[in-house]
C-alpha positions in Angstrom: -13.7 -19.4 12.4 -13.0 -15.7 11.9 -16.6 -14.1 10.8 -15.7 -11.5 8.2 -18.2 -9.0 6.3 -16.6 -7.4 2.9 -17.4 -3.1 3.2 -17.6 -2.7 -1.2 -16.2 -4.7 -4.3 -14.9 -1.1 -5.1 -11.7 -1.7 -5.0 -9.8 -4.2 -8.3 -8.0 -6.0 -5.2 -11.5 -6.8 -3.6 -12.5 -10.2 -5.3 -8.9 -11.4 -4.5 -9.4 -10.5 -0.8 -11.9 -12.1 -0.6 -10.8 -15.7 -2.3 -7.8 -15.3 0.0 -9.6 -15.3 2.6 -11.7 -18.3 1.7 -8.2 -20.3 0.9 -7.1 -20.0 4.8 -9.7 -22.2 5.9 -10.0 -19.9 9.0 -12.8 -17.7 7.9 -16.2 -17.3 6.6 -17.4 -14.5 4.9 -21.0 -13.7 6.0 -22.1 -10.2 5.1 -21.5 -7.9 2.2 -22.3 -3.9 2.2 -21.6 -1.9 -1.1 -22.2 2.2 -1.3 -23.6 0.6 -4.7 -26.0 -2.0 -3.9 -27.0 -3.5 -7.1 -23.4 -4.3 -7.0 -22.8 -5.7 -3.4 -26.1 -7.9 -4.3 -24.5 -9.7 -6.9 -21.3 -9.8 -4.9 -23.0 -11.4 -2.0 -25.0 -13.8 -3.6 -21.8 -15.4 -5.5 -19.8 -15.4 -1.9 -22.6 -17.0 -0.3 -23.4 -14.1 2.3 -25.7 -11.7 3.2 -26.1 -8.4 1.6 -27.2 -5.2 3.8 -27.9 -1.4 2.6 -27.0 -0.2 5.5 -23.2 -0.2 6.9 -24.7 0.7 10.5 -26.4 -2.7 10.1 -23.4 -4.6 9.2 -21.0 -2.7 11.8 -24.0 -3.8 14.9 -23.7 -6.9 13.8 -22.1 -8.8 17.1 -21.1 -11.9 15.2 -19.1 -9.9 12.5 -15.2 -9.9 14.2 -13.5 -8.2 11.4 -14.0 -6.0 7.9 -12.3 -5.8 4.7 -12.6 -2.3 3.5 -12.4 -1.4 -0.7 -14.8 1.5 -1.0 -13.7 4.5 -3.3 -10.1 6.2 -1.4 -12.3 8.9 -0.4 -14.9 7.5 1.5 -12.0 5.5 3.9 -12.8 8.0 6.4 -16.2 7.7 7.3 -16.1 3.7 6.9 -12.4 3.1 8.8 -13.8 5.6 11.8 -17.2 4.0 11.9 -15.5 0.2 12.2 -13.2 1.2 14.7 -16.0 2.6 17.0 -17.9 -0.7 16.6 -15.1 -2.2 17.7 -14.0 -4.6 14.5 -10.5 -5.2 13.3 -9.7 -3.4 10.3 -8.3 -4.4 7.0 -7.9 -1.9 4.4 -6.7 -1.4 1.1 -4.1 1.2 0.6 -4.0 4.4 0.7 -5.1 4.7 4.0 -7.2 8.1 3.0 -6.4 11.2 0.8 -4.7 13.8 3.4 -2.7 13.2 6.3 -5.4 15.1 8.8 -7.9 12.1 8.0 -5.2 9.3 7.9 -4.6 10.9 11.6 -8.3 10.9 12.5 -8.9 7.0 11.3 -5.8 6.1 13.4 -6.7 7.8 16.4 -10.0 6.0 16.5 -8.2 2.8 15.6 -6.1 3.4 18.6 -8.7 4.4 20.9 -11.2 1.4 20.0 -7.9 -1.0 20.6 -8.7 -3.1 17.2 -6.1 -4.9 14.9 -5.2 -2.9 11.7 -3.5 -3.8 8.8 -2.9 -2.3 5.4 -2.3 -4.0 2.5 1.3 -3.0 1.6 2.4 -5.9 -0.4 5.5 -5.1 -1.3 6.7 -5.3 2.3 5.6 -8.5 2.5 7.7 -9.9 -0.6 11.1 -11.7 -0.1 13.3 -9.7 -2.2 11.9 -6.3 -0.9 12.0 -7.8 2.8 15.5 -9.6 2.1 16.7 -5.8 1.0 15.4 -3.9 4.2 17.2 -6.5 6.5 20.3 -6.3 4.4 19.9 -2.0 4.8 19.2 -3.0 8.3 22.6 -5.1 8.5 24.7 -2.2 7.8 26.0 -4.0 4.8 25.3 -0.7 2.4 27.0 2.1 4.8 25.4 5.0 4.4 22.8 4.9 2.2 22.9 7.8 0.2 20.2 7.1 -2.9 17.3 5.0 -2.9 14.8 4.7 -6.2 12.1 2.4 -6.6 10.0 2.2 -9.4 6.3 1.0 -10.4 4.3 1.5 -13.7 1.8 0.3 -16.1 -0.1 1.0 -19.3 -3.2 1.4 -18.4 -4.0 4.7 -20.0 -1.6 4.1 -22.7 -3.0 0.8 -23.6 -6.4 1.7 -22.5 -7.0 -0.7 -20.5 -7.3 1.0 -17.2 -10.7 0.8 -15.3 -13.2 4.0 -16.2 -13.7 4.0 -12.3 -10.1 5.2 -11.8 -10.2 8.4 -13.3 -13.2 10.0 -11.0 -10.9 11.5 -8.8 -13.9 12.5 -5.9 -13.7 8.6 -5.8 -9.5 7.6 -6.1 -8.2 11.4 -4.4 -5.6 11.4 -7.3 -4.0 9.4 -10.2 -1.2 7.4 -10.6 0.5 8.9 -7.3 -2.2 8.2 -5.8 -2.6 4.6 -6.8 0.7 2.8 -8.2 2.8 6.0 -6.4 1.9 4.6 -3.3 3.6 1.3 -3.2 7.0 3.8 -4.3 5.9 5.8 -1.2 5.6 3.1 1.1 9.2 1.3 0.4 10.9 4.6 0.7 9.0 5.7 4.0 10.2 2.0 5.2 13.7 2.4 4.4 13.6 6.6 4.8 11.8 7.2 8.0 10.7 10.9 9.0 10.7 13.0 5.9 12.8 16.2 6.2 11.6 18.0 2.4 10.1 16.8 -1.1 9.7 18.1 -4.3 7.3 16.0 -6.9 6.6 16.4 -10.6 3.4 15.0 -12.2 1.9 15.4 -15.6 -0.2 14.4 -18.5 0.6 12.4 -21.6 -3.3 11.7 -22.8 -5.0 14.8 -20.8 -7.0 12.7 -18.4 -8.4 13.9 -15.1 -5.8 12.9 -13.2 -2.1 12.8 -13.1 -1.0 9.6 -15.1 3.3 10.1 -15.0 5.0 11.1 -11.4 8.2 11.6 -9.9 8.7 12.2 -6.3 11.9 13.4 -4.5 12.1 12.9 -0.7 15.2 13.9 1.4 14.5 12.3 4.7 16.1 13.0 7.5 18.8 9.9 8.0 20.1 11.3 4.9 18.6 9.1 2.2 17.0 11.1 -0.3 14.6 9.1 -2.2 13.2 8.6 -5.4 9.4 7.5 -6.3 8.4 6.9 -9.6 5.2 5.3 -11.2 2.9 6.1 -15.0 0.1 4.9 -15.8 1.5 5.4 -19.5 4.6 2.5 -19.0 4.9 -0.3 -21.4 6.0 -3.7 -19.8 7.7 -2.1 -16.6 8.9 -4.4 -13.8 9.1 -3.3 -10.3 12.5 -1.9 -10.0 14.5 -0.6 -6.3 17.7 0.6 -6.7 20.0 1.0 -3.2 23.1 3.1 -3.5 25.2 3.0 -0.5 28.8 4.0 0.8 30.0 0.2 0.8 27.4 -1.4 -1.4 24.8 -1.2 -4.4 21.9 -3.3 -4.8 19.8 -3.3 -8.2 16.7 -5.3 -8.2 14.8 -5.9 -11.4 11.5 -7.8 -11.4 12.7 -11.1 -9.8 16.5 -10.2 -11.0 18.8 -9.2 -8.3 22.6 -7.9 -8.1 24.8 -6.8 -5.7 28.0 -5.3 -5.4 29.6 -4.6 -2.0 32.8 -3.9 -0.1 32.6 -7.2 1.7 32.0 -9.6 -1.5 32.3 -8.7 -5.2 31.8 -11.4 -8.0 33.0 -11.4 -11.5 30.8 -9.0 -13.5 32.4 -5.5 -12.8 32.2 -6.7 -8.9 28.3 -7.6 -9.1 26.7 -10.6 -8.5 23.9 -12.5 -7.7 23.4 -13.1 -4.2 21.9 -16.5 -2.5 18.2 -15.4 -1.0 15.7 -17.1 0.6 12.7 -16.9 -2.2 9.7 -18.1 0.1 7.1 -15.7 0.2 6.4 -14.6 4.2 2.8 -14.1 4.7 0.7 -11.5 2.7 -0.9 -8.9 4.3 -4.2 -10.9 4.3 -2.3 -13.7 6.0 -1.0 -11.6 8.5 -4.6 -9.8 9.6 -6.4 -13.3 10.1 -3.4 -14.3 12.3 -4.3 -11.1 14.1 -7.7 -11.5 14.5 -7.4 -15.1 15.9 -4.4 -13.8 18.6 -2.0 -16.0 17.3 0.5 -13.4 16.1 1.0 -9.6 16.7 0.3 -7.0 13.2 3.5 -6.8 11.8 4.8 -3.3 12.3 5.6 -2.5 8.4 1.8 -3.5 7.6 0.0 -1.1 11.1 -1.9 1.7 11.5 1.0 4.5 12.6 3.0 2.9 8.8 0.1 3.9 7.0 -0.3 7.1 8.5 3.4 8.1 7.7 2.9 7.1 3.8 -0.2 9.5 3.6 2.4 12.2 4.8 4.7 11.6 1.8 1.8 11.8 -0.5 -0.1 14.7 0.8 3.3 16.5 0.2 3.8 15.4 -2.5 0.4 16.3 -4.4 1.2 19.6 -2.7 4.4 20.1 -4.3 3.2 19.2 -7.6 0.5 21.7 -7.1 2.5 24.8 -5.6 5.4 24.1 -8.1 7.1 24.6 -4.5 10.1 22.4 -2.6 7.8 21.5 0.6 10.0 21.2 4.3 8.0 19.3 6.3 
């Protein structure tokens, strides 16, 4: 049995970490630490573990294996670093931190201590986005030239969006920062090294953070990519586009079509292709099985993948900011 302890209920994705790791059967959750205590209290005491004040405690601890880490963005740092050196496998929440220099810090320690990481990037872990990479992987679109992926919500328009998630000292940005980065990390997956990018951000209700973004990425295979999210979207599914030389590829929610060189259907050439619709496993999944050495981090959920996404969006916050193109 993997022995877990839980590093903040920070994070909105926290309470579902943890119930997914109760589901598996292969762990036990049996310490909590919050940076708000009256919080992690309650938190331990309806998990059934043990709260402590003090992270130093909790990381000593020899019978803790692993951590699942939701504190504020900006605090990733300080927590990710001090897990590694205390040698426990790593779980985190994405973004991995709010510049690239501490994303490269956390990963060095991660390397150095020799401890399974894994970021939850859940859209890599889906079937239609995974069925789409192997099909870009095939060859079947030719070049790629154009790649747009989508992700939005109404939370400030709607008002419904946590109060929490507008203290950027906490979050290290808006809705680039949050929804943006699951845009950033399909295009980084399909994109590779970044060669310039030029982002726009803005306000529609004059929060304190950016709450509408588009990012631009010309990478240097050739794909330029496009990265939208809002905070200020009404009813928006997740939506990747693939243009390529021999093929074109909308996905719409859970609606797929494709039209390409080798097969065309009747609709203008599109149709609706046959895919396997079983979920691989989640990101969760895929860190117990880690843990327990019976399968290898998969390479679109490690440490160096989460590093390169904190590249786009440090350049991109940066272009926003200098009104500037930014070569990399």
């Amino acid at each position: 049995m993997l022995k877990v302890a839980m590093l903040s209920k920070w994070h909105v994705h926290a309470e579902d970490y943890a119930n997914q790791l109760l589901k598996s059967g292969k762990v036990e959750i049996v310490s909590v630490w919050d940076e708000i205590p009256t919080r992690g209290i309650e938190w331990a005491e309806k998990l059934g573990a043990k709260f402590h004040p003090s992270l130093d405690t909790v990381l000593s601890d020899p019978e803790i294996q692993a951590v699942i880490c939701d504190t504020p963005t900006t605090m990733h740092k300080e927590v990710l670093i001090a897990a590694a050196k205390a040698g426990k496998d790593i779980f985190t929440e994405k973004m991995l931190a709010t510049t690239l220099a501490e994303a490269k810090d956390i990963a060095k320690a991660v390397k150095e201590a020799n401890v399974n990481f894994v970021i939850s990037y859940p859209l890599r872990r889906n079937a239609l986005f995974q069925w789409a990479k192997n099909l870009a992987d095939s060859g079947e679109f030719g070049k790629i030239g154009m790649i747009r992926m989508s992700r939005s919500h109404s939370g400030i328009s709607d008002n419904w969006l946590v109060d929490y998630w507008f203290d950027v000292s906490k979050t290290g940005g808006g809705a680039m920062m949050d929804l943006g980065a699951h845009p950033m990390y399909i295009l980084s997956w399909f994109g590779g090294e970044p060669k310039r990018i030029s982002a726009i951000f803005n306000k529609l209700y004059n929060t304190t953070s950016d709450e509408n973004a588009l990012a631009t990425i010309e990478f240097k295979n050739g794909i330029i990519g496009i990265g939208e999210t809002s905070f200020v979207s009404y009813n928006t599914p997740d939506i990747l586009e693939i243009y390529g030389t021999d093929a074109t590829l909308y996905i719409f929610g859970d609606q797929v079509k494709l039209t390409s060189k080798k097969k065309q259907g009747p609709d203008q050439g599109y149709f609706t292709p046959e895919i396997d619709r079983s979920e691989p496993k989640s990101a969760i999944e895929c860190f117990i099985d880690a843990c327990l050495g019976t399968a290898p981090v998969p390479e679109e959920i490690n440490i160096d993948s989460a590093v390169a996404v904190c590249e786009l969006m440090e350049l991109a916050y940066k272009s926003n900011e200098q009104n500037i193109i930014v070569e990399v």
